[in-house]
N, C-alpha and C positions, 0 to 999 in steps of 0.2 A: 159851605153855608156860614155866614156870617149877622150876629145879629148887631145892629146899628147900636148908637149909643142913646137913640132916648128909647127902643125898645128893651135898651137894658133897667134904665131908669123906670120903664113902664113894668118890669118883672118886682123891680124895688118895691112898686108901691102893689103891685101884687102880694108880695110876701109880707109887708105890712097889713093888705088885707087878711091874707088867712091867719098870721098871728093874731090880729084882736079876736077874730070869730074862733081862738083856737086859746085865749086866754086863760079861761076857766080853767079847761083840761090841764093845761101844760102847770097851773098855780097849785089843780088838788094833785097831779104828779109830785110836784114839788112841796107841798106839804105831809105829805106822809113819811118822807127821809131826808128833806132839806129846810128851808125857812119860809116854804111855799110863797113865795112871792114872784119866782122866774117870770111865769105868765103874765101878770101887771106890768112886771119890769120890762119886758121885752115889748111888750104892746106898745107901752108908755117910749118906750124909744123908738121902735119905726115908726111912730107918728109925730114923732119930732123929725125924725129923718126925712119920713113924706114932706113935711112944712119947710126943711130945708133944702130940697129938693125941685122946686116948686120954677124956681128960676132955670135952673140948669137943662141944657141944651144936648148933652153928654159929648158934646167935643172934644175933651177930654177925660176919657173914662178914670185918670189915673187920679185927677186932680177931684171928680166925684168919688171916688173909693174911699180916696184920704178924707172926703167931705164927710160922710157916711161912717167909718171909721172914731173919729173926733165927735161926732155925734152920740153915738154911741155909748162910750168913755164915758162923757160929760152927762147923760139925762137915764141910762141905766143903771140901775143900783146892786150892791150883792156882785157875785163875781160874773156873771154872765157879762155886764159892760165893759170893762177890762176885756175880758176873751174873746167877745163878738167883735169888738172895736180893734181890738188886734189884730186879730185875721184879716179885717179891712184896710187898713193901713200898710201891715206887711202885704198884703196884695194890690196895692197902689202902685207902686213902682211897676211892676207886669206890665199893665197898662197904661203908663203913661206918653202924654200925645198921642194916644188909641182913641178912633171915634167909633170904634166894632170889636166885635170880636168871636172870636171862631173856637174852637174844639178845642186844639194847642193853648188857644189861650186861658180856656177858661179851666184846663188842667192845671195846667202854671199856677192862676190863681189860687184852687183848689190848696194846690200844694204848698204855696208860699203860705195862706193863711192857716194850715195845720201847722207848718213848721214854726210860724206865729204862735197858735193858742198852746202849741206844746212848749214851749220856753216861756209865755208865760206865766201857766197853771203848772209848770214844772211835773207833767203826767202825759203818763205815755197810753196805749191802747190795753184793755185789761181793768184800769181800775176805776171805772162805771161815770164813765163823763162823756161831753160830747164827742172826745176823740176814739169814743166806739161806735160811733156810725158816718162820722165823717171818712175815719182812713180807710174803710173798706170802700167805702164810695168811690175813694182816689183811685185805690186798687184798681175797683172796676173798669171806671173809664179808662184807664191805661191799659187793662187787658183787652174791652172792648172795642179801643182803637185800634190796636193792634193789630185786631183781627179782621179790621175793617168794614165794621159795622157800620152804621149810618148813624147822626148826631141823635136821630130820636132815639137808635134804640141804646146808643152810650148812654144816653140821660135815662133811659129807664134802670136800666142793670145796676145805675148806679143809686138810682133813688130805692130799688126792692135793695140796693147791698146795704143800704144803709138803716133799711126797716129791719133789715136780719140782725144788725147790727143792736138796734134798738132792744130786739125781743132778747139779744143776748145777755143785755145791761143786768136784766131780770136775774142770771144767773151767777151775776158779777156780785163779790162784798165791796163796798166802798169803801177806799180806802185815801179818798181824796175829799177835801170840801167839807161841808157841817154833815154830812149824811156818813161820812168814817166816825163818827162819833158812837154810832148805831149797830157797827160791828156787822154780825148776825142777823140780825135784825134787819138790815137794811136788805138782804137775798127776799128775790118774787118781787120787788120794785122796779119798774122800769126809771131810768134817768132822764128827767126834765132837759140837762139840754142836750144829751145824744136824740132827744122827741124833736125838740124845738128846730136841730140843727135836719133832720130827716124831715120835717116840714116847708123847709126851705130850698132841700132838693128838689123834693115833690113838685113843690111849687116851678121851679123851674122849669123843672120837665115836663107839666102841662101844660106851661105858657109857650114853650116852644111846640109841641106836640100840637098845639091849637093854632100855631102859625102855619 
């Protein structure tokens, strides 16, 4: 199964959708052990993205990534657009002169854009960011493939890995970002964007789930 490239554009502005209607939440997560603003920031950029997006065809998915990516950078604030924008960029290359794309692929992605936001948030899995529910996601779908499951049910395994991942943040000290500031203090908080990054999976896996 392979999805085309403006249904992937069309997942885009999906995941734009549930971020604004998920804004609030993801700003008072963010306000209790960061600078609560993620959720605004994040909205405020996939609706730039959407507006950028507006023209593209996705005949080349690589050349949308890096779009997407640069977007990002530029109209996000705080460290989420740096990290979101990174993971798209470094996962540009994957797909380039890709008008689709499939399982393999969207692992690849997966993987290129962690190996992105961990170089450069300089943080690995453990110290309460989003690379606590993105890399068990990865995990998943690579164990799920393996076993050869079907693409719905990799996307789900990997969307609950990545909710398990979230509820774990909870029990993580921060030791990265303005929320290491907090110590102690920061344990029973869930992280803003290991939430943000587990909404985006979601999102995926219902838009395919619904195709």
């Amino acid at each position: 199964m392979s999805i085309k490239g403006l249904e992937v554009i069309n997942i885009i502005n999906k995941i734009a959708d549930v971020i604004s209607e998920n804004k609030l939440y993801l700003t008072e997560l963010d306000a209790a052990i960061g600078d609560g603003d993620h959720g605004l920031n994040m909205s405020k950029g996939f609706e730039a993205v959407r507006e950028k997006l507006v023209d593209d065809n996705g005949e080349n998915l690589g050349n949308t990534f890096k779009k997407i990516g640069m977007t990002l950078v530029s109209t996000v604030g705080g460290a989420s657009g740096p990290l979101y924008g990174t993971a798209f960029m470094k996962a540009a290359p994957v797909l380039n002169n890709k008008s689709e794309m499939d399982l393999d692929d969207f692992i690849n992605v997966l993987k290129a854009s962690l190996d992105g936001i961990k170089m450069r948030g300089k943080a690995v899995a453990g110290e309460k960011t989003m690379i606590d529910s993105i890399e068990p996601a990865l995990n998943s779908l690579i164990e799920s493939k393996e076993k050869g499951l079907s693409i719905i049910d990799c996307l789900d395994n990997a969307q609950k890995a990545a909710y398990e991942g979230v509820e774990k943040t909870k029990e993580i000290k921060a030791t990265k970002g303005r929320s290491s500031y907090l110590g102690d203090r920061s344990l029973g908080h869930q992280d803003a964007g290991a939430t943000s990054s587990y909404l985006i999976l979601k999102t995926i896996y219902e838009y395919i789930k619904g195709e």
